[in-house]
C-alpha positions in Angstrom: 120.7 104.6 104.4 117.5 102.6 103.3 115.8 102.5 99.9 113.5 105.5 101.6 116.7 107.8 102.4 116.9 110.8 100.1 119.7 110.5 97.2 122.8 112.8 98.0 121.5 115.1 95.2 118.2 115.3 97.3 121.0 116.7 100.5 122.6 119.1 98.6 119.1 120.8 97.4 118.4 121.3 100.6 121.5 123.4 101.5 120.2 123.8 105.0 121.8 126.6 106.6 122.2 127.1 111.1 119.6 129.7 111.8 120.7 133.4 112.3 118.4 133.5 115.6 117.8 130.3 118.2 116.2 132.3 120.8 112.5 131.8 119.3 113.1 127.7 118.7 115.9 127.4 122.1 113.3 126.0 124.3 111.7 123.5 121.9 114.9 122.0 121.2 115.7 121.6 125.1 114.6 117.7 125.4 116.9 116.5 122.8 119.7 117.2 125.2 117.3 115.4 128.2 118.4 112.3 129.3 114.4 111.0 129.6 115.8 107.2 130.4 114.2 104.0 128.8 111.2 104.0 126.4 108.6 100.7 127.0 106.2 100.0 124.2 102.9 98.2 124.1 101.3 97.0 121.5 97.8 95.3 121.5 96.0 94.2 118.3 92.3 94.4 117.5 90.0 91.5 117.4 91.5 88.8 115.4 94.3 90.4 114.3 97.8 89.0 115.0 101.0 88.2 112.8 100.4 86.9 109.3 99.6 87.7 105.7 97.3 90.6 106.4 99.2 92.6 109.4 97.4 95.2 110.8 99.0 98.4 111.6 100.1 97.9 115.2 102.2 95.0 113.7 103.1 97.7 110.8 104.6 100.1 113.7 105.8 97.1 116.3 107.9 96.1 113.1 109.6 99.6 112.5 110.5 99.9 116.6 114.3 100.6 117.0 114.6 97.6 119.3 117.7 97.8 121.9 118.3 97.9 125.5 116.9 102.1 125.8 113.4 101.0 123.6 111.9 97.7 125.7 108.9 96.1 123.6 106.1 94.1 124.1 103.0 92.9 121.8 100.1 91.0 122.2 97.8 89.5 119.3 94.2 90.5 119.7 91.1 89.1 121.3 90.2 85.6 119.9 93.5 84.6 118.3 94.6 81.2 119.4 97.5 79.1 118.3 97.9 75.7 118.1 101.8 74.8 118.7 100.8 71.2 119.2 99.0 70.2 116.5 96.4 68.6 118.8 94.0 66.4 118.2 90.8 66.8 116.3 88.5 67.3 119.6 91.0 70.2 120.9 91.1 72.0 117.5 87.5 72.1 117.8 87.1 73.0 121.0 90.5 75.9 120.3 87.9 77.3 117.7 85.0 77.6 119.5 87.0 79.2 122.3 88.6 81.8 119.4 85.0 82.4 118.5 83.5 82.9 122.0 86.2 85.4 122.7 85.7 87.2 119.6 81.9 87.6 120.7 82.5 87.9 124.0 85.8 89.3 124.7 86.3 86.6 127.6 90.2 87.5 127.7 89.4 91.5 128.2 90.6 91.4 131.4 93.8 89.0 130.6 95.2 90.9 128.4 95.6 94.3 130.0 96.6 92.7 133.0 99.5 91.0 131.1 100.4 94.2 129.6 100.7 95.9 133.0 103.0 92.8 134.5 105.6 93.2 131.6 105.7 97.2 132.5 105.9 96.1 136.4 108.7 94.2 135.7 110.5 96.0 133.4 110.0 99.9 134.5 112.6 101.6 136.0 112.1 105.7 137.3 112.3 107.9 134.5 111.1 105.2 131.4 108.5 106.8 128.6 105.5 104.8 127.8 104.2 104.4 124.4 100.5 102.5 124.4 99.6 101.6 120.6 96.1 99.5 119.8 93.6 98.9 117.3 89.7 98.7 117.8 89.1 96.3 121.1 93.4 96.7 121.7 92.3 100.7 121.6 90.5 100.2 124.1 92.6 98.3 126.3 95.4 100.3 126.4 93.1 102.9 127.3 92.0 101.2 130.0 95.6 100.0 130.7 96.7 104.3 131.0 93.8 104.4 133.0 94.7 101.7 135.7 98.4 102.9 136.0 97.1 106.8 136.7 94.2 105.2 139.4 96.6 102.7 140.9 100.2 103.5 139.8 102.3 101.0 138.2 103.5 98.2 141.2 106.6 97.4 142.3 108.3 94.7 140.7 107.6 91.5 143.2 104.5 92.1 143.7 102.8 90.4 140.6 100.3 88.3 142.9 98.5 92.3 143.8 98.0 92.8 139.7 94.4 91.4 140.1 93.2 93.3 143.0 95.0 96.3 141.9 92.6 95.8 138.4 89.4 95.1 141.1 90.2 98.3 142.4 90.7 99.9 139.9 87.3 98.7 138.4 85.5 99.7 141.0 86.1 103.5 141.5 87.4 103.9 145.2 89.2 106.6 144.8 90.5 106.5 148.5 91.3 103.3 148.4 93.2 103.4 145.1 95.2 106.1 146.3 96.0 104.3 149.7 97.3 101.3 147.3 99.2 103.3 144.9 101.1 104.5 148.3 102.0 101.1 149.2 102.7 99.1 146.5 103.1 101.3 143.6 105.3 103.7 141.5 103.5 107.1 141.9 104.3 109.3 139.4 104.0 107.2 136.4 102.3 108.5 133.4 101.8 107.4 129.7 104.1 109.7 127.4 102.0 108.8 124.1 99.3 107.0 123.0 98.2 106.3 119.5 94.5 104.5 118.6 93.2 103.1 115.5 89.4 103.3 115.8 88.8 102.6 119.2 85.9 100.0 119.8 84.8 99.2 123.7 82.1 96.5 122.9 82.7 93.5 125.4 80.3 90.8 123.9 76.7 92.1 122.2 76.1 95.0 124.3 78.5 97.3 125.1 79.8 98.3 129.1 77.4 99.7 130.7 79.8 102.5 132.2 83.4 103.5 130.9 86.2 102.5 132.8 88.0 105.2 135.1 90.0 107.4 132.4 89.5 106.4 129.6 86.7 108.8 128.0 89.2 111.6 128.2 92.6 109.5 128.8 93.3 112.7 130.7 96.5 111.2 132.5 98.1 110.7 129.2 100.4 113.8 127.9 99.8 113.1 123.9 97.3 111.2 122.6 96.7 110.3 118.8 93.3 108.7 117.5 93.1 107.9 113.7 89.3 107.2 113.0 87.2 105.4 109.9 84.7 107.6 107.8 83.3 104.5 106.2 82.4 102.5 109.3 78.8 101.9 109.8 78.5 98.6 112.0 76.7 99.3 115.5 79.2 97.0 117.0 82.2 99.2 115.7 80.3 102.6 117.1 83.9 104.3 118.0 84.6 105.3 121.9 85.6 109.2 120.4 87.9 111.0 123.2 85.9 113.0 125.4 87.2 117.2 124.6 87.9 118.9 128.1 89.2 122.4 128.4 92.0 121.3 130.4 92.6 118.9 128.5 93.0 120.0 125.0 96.4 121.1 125.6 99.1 119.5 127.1 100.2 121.6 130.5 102.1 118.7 132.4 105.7 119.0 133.3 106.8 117.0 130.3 110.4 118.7 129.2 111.0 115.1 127.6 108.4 115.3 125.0 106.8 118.9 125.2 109.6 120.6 123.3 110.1 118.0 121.0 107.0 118.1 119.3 107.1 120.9 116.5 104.9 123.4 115.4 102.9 121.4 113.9 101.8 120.0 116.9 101.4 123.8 118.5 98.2 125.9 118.8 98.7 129.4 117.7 97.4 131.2 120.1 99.0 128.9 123.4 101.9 127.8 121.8 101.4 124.4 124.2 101.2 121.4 122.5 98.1 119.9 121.1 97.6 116.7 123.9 94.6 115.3 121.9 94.0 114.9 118.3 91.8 112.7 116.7 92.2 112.4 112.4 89.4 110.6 110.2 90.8 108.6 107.4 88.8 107.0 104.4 87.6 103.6 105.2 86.0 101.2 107.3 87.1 100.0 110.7 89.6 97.1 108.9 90.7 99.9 106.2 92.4 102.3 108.8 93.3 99.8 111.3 94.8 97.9 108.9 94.2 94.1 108.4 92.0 94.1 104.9 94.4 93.6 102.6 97.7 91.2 102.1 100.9 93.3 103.2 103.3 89.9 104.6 106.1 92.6 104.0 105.1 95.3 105.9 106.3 98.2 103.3 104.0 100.2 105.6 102.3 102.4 102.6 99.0 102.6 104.5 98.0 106.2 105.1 96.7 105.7 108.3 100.4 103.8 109.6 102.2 106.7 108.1 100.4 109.3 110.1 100.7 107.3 113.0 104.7 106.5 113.0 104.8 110.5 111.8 102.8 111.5 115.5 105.1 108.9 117.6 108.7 109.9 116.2 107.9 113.1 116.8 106.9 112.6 120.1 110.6 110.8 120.9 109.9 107.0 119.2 112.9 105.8 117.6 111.7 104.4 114.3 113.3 102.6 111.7 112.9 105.0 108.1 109.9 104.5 106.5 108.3 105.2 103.4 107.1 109.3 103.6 105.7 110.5 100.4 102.1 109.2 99.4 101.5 107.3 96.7 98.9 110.0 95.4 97.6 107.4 92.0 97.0 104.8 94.4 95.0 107.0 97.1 92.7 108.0 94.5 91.9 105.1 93.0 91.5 102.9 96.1 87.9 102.5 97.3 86.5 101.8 101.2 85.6 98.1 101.4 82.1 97.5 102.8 82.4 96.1 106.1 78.6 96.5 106.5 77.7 92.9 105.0 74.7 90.3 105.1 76.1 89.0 108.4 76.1 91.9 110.5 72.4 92.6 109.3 71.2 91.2 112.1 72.8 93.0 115.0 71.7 96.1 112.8 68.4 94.9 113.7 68.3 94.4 117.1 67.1 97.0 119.3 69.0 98.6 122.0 72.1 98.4 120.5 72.2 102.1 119.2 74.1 105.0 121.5 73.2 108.4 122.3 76.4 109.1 120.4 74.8 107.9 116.9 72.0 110.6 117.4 73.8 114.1 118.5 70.3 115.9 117.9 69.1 114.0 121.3 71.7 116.5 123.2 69.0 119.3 122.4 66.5 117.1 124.1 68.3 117.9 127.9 66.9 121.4 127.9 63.5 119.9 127.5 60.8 118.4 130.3 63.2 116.0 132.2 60.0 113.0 131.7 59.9 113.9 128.1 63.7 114.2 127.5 64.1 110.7 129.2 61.3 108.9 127.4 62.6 110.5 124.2 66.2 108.9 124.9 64.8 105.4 125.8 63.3 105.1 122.3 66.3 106.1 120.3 67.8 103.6 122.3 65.4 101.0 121.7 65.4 101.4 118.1 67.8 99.3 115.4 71.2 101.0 114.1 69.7 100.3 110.8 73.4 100.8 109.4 73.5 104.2 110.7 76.4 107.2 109.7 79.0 108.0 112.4 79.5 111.8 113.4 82.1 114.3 113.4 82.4 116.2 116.2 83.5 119.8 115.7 87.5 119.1 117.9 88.4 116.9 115.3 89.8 117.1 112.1 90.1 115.1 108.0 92.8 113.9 107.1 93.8 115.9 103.8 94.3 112.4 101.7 90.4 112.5 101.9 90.0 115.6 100.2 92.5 114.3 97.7 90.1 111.0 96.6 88.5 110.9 93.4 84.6 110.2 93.0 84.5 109.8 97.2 81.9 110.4 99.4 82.4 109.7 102.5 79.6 107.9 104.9 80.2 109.9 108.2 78.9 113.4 108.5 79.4 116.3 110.3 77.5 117.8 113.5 74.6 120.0 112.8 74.9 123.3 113.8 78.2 124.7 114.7 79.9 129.0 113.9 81.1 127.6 110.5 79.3 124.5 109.6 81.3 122.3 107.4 79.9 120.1 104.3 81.6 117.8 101.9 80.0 119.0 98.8 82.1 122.2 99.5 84.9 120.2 101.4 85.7 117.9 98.6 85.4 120.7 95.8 89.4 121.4 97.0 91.3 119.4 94.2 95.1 119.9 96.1 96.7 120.7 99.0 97.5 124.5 98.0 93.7 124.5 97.7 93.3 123.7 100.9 95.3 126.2 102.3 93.2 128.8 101.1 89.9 127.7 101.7 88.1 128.3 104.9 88.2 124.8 105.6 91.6 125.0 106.5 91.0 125.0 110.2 90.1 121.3 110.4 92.4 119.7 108.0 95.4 117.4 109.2 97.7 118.3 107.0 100.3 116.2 108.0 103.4 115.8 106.1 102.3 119.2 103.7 101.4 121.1 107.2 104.5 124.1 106.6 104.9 124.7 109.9 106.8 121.9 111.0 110.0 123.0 108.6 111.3 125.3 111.4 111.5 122.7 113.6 112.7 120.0 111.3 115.7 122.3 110.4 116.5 122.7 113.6 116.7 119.3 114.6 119.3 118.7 112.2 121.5 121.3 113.4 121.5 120.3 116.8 123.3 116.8 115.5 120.3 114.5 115.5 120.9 110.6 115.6 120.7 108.9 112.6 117.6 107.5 112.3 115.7 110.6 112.9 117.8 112.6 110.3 117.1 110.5 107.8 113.7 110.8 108.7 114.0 115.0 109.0 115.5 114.7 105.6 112.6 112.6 104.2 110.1 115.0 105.0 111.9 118.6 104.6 111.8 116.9 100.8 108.5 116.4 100.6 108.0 120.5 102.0 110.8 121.6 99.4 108.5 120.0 96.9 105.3 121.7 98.1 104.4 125.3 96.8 101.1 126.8 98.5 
């Protein structure tokens, strides 16, 4: 057992005795006897971030994967990272920087590194495998794109690496025919992504951003779980956030999934359905660097960050063999740490610039479609045209806080919520809640993550470690049916 294991006094509290009646929980714990085959992993890191001193927290989950021959891995650093194994000359460094610098602008490697991706899962997938797509801010993106590509086009045969680019073309372009035809011929068929977990997705290629979103990836409706943690602090223009679009269909998951449907617990259950919840998307404190992770020194990936936790929480529960990791929250440090300010002198100037600002930074222009179509139009042009001027992000009414935000001390938090709405939501009555038991009973509760604290998930827990689970995940169970037996709403 690790340093994070409970203590055997900690087992004996629990005295966890077989449930009286498995008929209500039967069907839930159904996948654990699944054989679901191999999982692959991917990995891509934001802009600039790779392996170092200040890891960011794809590199804080790559690093607790249970690596063996049934969970295949694969990472890539982010856009604009370059190394230098040679130790070239003076002229080569120089001309290795400006590259790393154009591509940080520019994103010339876009392309590259989703097509890399998807040549590692070519050669590696076998009928049956789970995928698990992780990425931070541009990485985000990509693997979004990446899901996207293998629901258009399938995933291609192994051999058949020299069809990757056209397959991308194809893809691209929106030929739905066409793509189809393709996946028929060169491509596995059936292939979906199992989960998918974002840190503040970012789509900017270069100053502007794409013109039109790729094929799937508003809704990444091909995708049976998908888990977006998102920054309350973040302000830039060019870190406006690519939310994921709600859909009726796709709120819940309803695909034949027995290898990860049951798994996930009540936590992850609507009330009313009892399906899974496909799509959530969490705000944390912080700017874009703050949730992602990447700010701050961590060489030693303890994994404390908040953010991390609630990520590697969503993806074990969803069938990723994790290594233990750290589960309650250091509550003194969460109040006392403050956003950083990502907004600084330097990025001024894009703030500036017109025509940089979405329709997604002004939700009141949504009123303006029931209006005059030449008035609504002209109206949306010159939001457009004028600067960010450091503007607030939104919260749309689908998603939910994290309840570590409510827990901060003298915090207010930059983004703010939708106008309008049933039950319109503010923080002045939001952060008035001083604990978790609070709430529980306030009428906020409905759009609270309450992650570890949420009490739902200790039927399922429980029952997970009467059916004989592995060790790694008991420990795990164990570490969080603690943190419940400490809890009193």
């Amino acid at each position: 057992m690790s340093d994070y294991g409970p203590s055997p006094s900690a087992m004996k509290r629990l005295a966890i005795p077989r449930p009286m009646d498995e008929s209500g929980i039967q069907a839930w714990s159904k996948s654990v006897e699944t054989n679901v085959g191999r999982r692959l992993i991917v990995a891509l890191d934001g802009t600039m971030n790779q392996f170092g001193s200040k890891n960011s927290n794809v590199i804080e989950i790559y690093a607790r994967i249970q690596k063996d021959e049934h969970q295949l891995t694969y990472y890539n650093s982010g856009i604009g990272t370059y190394a230098d194994p040679y130790h070239s000359s003076p002229w080569k460094r120089l001309k290795l920087k400006l590259s790393s610098l154009l591509d940080m602008a520019f994103a010339l490697n876009f392309d590259k590194i989703i097509l890399a991706a998807y040549r590692w899962l070519s050669e590696n997938y076998r009928p049956g495998d789970q995928l698990f797509f992780f990425g931070f801010s541009r990485g985000a993106y990509q693997v979004r794109v990446l899901a996207g590509m293998i629901a258009r086009v399938g995933l291609i045969h192994s051999g058949n690496e020299e069809q990757i680019p056209f397959a991308f073309e194809l893809y691209e372009q929106g030929d739905d025919a066409m793509a189809e035809r393709f996946k028929v011929t060169f491509s596995h068929r059936d292939v979906q992504v199992h989960f998918m977990g974002l840190w503040d997705t970012v789509s900017s290629v270069g100053v502007f951003r794409r013109k039109k979103d790729l094929p799937g990836t508003p809704d990444c409706k091909d995708v049976h779980y998908v888990r977006h943690a998102l920054a309350l602090d973040e302000r830039r223009v060019k870190f406006s956030p690519e939310f994921i679009t709600p859909t009726v269909a796709a709120s819940h998951s309803d695909s034949a999934d027995p290898a990860g449907t049951e798994r996930l617990p009540d936590i992850e259950k609507d009330g009313q359905s009892n399906r899974p919840i496909r799509v959530k998307e969490v705000w944390f404190a912080g700017c874009h660097s703050d949730v992602g992770g990447g700010n701050k020194p961590n060489d030693k990936l303890l994994m404390d960050a908040i953010p991390a936790l609630w990520m590697a929480n969503e993806a074990r529960t969803a069938g990723l063999d994790l290594l233990p990791t750290k589960v309650e929250w250091d509550l003194e440090k969460l109040k006392a740490e403050k956003p950083t300010e990502s907004l600084t002198r330097p990025w001024w100037i894009l703030e500036l610039m017109p025509f940089l600002s979405r329709s997604e930074d002004c939700p009141d222009l949504e009123q303006l479609d029931k209006l005059p179509w030449l008035y609504s139009r002209f109206t949306h042009f010159l939001h457009k045209m004028a600067p960010h001027l450091g503007g607030h992000r939104f919260i749309y009414p689908h998603q939910k806080i994290h309840a570590s935000v409510v827990l901060k001390t003298e915090y207010a938090p930059r983004a703010q919520f939708m106008p309008g709405g049933v039950r319109p939501h503010t923080w002045d009555t939001i952060l008035r809640e001083e604990t978790i038991a609070d709430m529980y009973m306030s009428h906020h509760k409905d759009i609270i993550e309450f992650d570890l604290y949420d009490t739902s998930s200790a039927g399922p827990l429980v029952k997970t470690i009467t059916q004989g689970a592995a060790e790694l995940e008991l420990q795990s169970v164990l570490d969080r049916l603690l943190v419940l037996a400490d809890f009193r709403v």
